[in-house]
N, C-alpha and C positions, 0 to 999 in steps of 0.2 A: 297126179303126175301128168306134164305135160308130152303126146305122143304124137306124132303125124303120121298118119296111115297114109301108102303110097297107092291105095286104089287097085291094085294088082292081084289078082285072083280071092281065093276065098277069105275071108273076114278074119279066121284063126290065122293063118298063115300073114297077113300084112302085120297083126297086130304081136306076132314070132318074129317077125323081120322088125319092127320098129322096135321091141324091149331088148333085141342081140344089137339094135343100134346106138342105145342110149347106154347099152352096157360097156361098147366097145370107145365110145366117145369120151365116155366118166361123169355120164350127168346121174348116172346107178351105179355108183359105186360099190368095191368087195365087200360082203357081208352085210350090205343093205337088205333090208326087208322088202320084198315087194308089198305094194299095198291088195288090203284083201279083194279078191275075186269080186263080191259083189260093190264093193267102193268104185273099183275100177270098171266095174261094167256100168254102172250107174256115171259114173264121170265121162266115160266115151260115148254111153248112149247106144251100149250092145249087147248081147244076153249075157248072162252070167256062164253058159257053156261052151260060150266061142273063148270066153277069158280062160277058163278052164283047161281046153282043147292048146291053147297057148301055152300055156306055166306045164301042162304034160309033156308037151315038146322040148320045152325049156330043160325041163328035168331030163326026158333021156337021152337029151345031147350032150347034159354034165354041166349046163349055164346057170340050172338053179339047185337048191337042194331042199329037199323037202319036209317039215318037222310036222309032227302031229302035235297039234292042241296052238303051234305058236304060229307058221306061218312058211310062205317062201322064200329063202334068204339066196343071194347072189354067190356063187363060189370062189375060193379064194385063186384055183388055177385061171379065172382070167384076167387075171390081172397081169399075167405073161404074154397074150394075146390082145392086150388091147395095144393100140397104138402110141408111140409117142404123139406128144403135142406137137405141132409145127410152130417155131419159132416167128414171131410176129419181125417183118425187116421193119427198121427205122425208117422214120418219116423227118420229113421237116417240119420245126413248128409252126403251125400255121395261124401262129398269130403275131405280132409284137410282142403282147404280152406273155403267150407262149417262151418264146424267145429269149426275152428278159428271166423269169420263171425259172427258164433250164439251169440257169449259171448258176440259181441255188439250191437245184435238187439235191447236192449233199449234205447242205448247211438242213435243209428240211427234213431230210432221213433224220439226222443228228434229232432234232426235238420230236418224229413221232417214233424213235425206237430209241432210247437211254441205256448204255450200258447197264448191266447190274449195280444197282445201287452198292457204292463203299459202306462199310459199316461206321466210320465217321467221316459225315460229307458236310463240309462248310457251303451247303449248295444256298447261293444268294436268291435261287427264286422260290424257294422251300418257307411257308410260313407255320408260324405256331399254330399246332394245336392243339385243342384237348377234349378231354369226354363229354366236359361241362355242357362244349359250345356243340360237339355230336349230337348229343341227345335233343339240346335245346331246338337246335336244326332237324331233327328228325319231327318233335313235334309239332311242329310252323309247317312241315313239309304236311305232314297228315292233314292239321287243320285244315290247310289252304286247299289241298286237293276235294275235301267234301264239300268245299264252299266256294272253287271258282269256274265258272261258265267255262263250257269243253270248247265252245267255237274259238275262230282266228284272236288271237291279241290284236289290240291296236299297237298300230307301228310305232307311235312314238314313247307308249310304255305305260303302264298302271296310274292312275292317275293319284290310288294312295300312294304307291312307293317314290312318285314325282315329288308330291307334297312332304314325304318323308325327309326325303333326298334336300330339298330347298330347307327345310327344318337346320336340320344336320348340318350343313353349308354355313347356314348363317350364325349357329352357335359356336361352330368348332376350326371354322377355314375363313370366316370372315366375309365371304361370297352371298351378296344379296341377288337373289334371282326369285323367278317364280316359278311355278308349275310348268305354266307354259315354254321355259327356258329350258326345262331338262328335256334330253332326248337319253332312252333306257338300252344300253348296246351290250353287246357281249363281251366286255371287256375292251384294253386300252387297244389290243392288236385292233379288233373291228373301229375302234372310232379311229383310230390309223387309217386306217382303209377307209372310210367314208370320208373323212378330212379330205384325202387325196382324189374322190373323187370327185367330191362340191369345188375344191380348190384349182384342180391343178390340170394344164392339160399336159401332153407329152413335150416332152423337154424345158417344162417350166423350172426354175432355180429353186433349193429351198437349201435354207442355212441351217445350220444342224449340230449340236454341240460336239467334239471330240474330246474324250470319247465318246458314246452314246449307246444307247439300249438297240444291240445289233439288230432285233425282230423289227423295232421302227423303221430303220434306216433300210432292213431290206423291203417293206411294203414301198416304199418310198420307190427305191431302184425298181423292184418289177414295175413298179405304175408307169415308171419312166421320167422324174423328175432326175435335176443333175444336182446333186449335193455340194453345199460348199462346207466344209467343215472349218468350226471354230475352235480354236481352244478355248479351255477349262482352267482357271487356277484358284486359290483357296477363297476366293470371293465367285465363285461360279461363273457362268458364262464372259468371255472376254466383248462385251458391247462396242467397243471403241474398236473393233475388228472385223465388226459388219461391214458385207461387201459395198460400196459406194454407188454400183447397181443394186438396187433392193430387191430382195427375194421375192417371191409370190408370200412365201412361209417363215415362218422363223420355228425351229423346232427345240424346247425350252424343259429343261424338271428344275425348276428354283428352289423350293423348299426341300431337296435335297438333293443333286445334280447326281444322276446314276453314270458309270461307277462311283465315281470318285469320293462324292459323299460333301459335298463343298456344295454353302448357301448364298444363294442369289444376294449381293449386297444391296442394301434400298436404292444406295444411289445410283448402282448398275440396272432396277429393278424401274427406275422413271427412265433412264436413259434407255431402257428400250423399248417401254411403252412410247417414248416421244417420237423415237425411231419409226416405229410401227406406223405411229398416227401420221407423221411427217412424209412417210413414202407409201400411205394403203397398203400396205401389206398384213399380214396377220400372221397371228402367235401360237402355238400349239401348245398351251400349258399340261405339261403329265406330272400330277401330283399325285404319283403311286404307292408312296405311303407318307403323305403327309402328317398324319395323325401319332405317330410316335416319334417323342422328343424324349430328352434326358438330361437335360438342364432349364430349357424354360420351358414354358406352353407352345403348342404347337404354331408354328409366323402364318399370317396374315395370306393367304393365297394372291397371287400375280393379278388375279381378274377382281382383289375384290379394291385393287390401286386404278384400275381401267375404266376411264370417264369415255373414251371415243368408243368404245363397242369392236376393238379389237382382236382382244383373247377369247381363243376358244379352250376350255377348260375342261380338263378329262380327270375325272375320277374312277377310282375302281374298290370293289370288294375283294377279288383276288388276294392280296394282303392283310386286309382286314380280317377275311373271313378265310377263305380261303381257292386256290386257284376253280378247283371242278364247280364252283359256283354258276362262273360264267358269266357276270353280270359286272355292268360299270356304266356309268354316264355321261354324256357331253352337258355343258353351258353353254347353248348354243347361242353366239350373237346375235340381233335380231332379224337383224338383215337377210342373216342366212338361214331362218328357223326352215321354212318352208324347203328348202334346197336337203338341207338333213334328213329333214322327215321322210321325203319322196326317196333318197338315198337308200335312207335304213329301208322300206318296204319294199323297195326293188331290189333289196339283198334280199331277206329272209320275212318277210312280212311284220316280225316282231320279235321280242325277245319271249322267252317260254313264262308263260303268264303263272301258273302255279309257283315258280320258284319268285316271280317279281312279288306275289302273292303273300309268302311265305318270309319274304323278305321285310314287306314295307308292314308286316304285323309286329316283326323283331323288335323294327326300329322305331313303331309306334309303342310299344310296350315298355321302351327301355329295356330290352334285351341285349341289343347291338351297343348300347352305350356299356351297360355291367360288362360286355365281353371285351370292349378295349380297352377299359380302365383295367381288371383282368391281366389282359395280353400285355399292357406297356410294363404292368409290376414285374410278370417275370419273361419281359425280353431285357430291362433293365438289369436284371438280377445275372442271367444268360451273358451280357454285355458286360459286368463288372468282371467276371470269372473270366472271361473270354483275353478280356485288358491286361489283370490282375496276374494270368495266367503265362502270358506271351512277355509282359514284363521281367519276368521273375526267370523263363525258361531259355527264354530267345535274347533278353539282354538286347544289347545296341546292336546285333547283328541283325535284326529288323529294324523296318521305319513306320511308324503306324500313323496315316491318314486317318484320324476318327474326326467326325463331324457333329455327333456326341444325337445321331437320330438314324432313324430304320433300321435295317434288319443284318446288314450287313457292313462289314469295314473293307479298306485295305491297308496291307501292307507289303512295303516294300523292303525286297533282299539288298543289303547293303553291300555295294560294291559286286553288284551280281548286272549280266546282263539279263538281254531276256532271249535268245537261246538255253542261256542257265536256269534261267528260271521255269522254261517248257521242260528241261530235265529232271529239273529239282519236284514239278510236277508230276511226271511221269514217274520218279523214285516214291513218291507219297502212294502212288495209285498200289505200290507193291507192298506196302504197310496198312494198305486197305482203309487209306484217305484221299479224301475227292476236295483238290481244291481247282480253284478255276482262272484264269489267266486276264490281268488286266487288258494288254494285248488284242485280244480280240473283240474286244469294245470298240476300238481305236479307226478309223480311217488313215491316220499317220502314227504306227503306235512306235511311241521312245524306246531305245534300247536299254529299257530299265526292266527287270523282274519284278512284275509287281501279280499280288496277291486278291482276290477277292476273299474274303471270309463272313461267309454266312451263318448266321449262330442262332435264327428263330426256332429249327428244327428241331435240335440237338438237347439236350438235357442238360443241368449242373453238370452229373457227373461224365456225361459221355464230351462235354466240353473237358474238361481237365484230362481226360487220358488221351482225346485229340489234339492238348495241346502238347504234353510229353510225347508221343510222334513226331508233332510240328519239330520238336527242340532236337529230334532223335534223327531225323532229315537231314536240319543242318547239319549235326556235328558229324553225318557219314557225309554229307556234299562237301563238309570243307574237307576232310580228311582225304 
């Protein structure tokens, strides 16, 4: 217990004025225990009778109370007598950054405190999981812990899970790179935020799909770039609607365009790498869950068409594996490897080496592989019920954008706006379903009601009684 004696008279008496002051402030809270007599005389460096001569005074002015065998515990009457807190006044932010930051202190509440989970939530950032892949993870976490070195990681990431990483890449995404090209981050948000600060300085441009994956686009605005927002239609990013001032950035998900679920077309897929190469600017590829498809094999990643060393390529495990992992990686150009690196270490020195540890034995093992062969069987399976289901219940009063990959769909309320469809939202939340609003993706969102639906989470059957809600929705919104 830390205490500051005021020097003032005898030794028992400061050390009675400092614990009625630590009591009255709430650093010793009601019904706390004090620590024993000799702990504490040993910690301040005073006899154990002056500690003594203190906790007696304590006791007969009613501040402590006294038990035999257990100790001295704080009384519950001062807690009437201690003071309120004085309200801290507002300040101004004292940065830029600050500044920027504040606009989205609410949208930030929102992702670190989540309503109570619905009991059917088509939540799109929700991935499968199961016991298989628990336990499997539990074991790799054990092994690794007895076997990797306690001192700092290196900054730019394990040099097995790099080799893994480059493995995996060139089998599965098409991406020749080497070791030395991965950089090991904490997911897509952190390589977000280092892109932007190897890239970008304040009020640099950066183009940006609409709609787009809202956490990108706010790293972006706090950093202080000016976003140009592009449309999206069922051939993905609109290329031929790049600004004629070239971006510093171009911010890109081809292999499956978040929300909307719509694939980069090849020929829009050279047309912006030419772009790119034509004005030096560069590319932010987020292939967030490129790895699950449902008609062919999974397309050819953006970076592995990139002859000029433009795209910067982000991968993550979040999806794959799942979010509290914490792990993901860049493809760093080469140009810029050195600029990442120093990046990443002047945020956090590295990423947490036991779990990179634990990781790149999965994937050396063939573990990582069994678990997404696995995962695409029954998010597929998830995906047919989900279709099969909305088809059958919801009829033509839905519009379904399927892309026939990831984790999630949309669909759209036909002949609905989208005030209706925040209502038509808000009426599900009372049926104890959680869906979530295309809308807010959007930099310019259409006045169309459109749906996100998430279905990695969810079960067979807890899919079919959320889709009978879904049908029970509408037919009270049209009535």
């Amino acid at each position: 217990m830390y205490l500051e004696l005021d020097g003032s008279g005898p030794l028992h008496g400061q050390l009675t004025r400092a614990l009625k002051s630590a009591m009255y402030t709430g650093s010793v809270h009601v019904g706390a225990r004090l620590p024993a007599t000799r702990l504490l005389a040993r910690e301040l460096g005073i006899s154990r009778n002056t500690v003594l001569a203190a906790y007696e005074q304590l006791r007969a002015e009613g501040f402590v109370d006294g038990r035999v065998g257990s100790g001295s515990y704080v009384t519950p009457p001062l807690q009437s007598m201690a003071s309120a807190p004085v309200p801290a006044e507002p300040i101004e932010p004292q940065s830029a950054y600050a500044r920027r930051s504040r606009e989205y202190q609410e949208q930030a509440r929102f992702f670190r405190q989540r309503p109570p989970p619905a009991r059917y939530a088509f939540h799109y950032a929700s991935p499968s999981t199961n016991p298989t892949l628990t336990s499997a993870w539990a074991r790799e976490l054990s092994h690794a812990a007895l076997y990797t070195p306690p001192g700092y990681p290196t900054a730019q990431g394990l040099p097995a899970l790099r080799a893994a990483v480059c493995d995996y890449l060139g089998r599965r995404r098409g991406v020749q790179a080497q070791p030395d090209d991965i950089l090991i981050v904490g997911g897509t948000q952190q390589a977000m935020a280092l892109t932007a600060r190897v890239l970008l300085d304040e009020g640099a441009d950066v183009a940006i799909e609409d709609p787009q994956y809202s956490a990108i686009r706010t790293v972006l605005k706090v950093h202080g770039a000016r976003l140009t927002p592009i449309p999206v239609d069922e051939q993905g990013l609109r290329v031929d609607m790049l600004p004629n001032k070239p971006p510093r950035l171009v911010c890109v998900s081809p292999s499956h365009q978040f929300p909307m679920g719509s694939v980069l077309s090849l020929s829009r897929r050279m047309a912006l790498l030419e772009y790119a190469h034509r004005h030096k600017c560069w590319i932010f590829e987020d292939d967030y869950d490129g790895e699950f498809r449902y008609d062919t094999k999974p397309l050819a990643a953006l970076r592995s068409l990139d002859d000029a060393g433009r795209v910067i390529y982000i991968g993550t495990f979040s999806k794959a594996l799942f979010p509290s992992v914490r792990l993901g990686y860049i493809v760093m150009p080469t140009q810029l490897r050195s600029d990442f690196i120093i990046a990443k270490w002047l945020d956090d020195f590295g990423a947490p080496t036991v779990e990179q540890a634990a990781l790149a034995n999965f994937m050396a093992n063939g573990g990582f592989e069994r678990h997404l062969r696995r995962t695409a069987k029954t998010l597929k399976e998830r995906r047919t019920v989900l279709l099969d289901g909305l088809r059958r219940h919801a009829g033509d009063r839905i519009e379904i954008a399927d892309s026939h990959a990831g984790m999630h769909l949309v669909a759209w309320l036909r002949g609905k706006n989208r005030e209706q469809g925040e209502a038509f939202i808000a009426h599900a939340r009372t049926l104890d379903m959680e869906l979530t609003s295309v809308s807010q993706f959007c930099i310019d969102p259409p006045d169309r009601a459109g749906l996100l639906l998430g279905f990695a989470s969810m079960s067979v059957n807890e899919i079919e009684q959320a889709v009978l809600r879904f049908a029970r929705c509408l037919d009270e919104m049209q009535v």
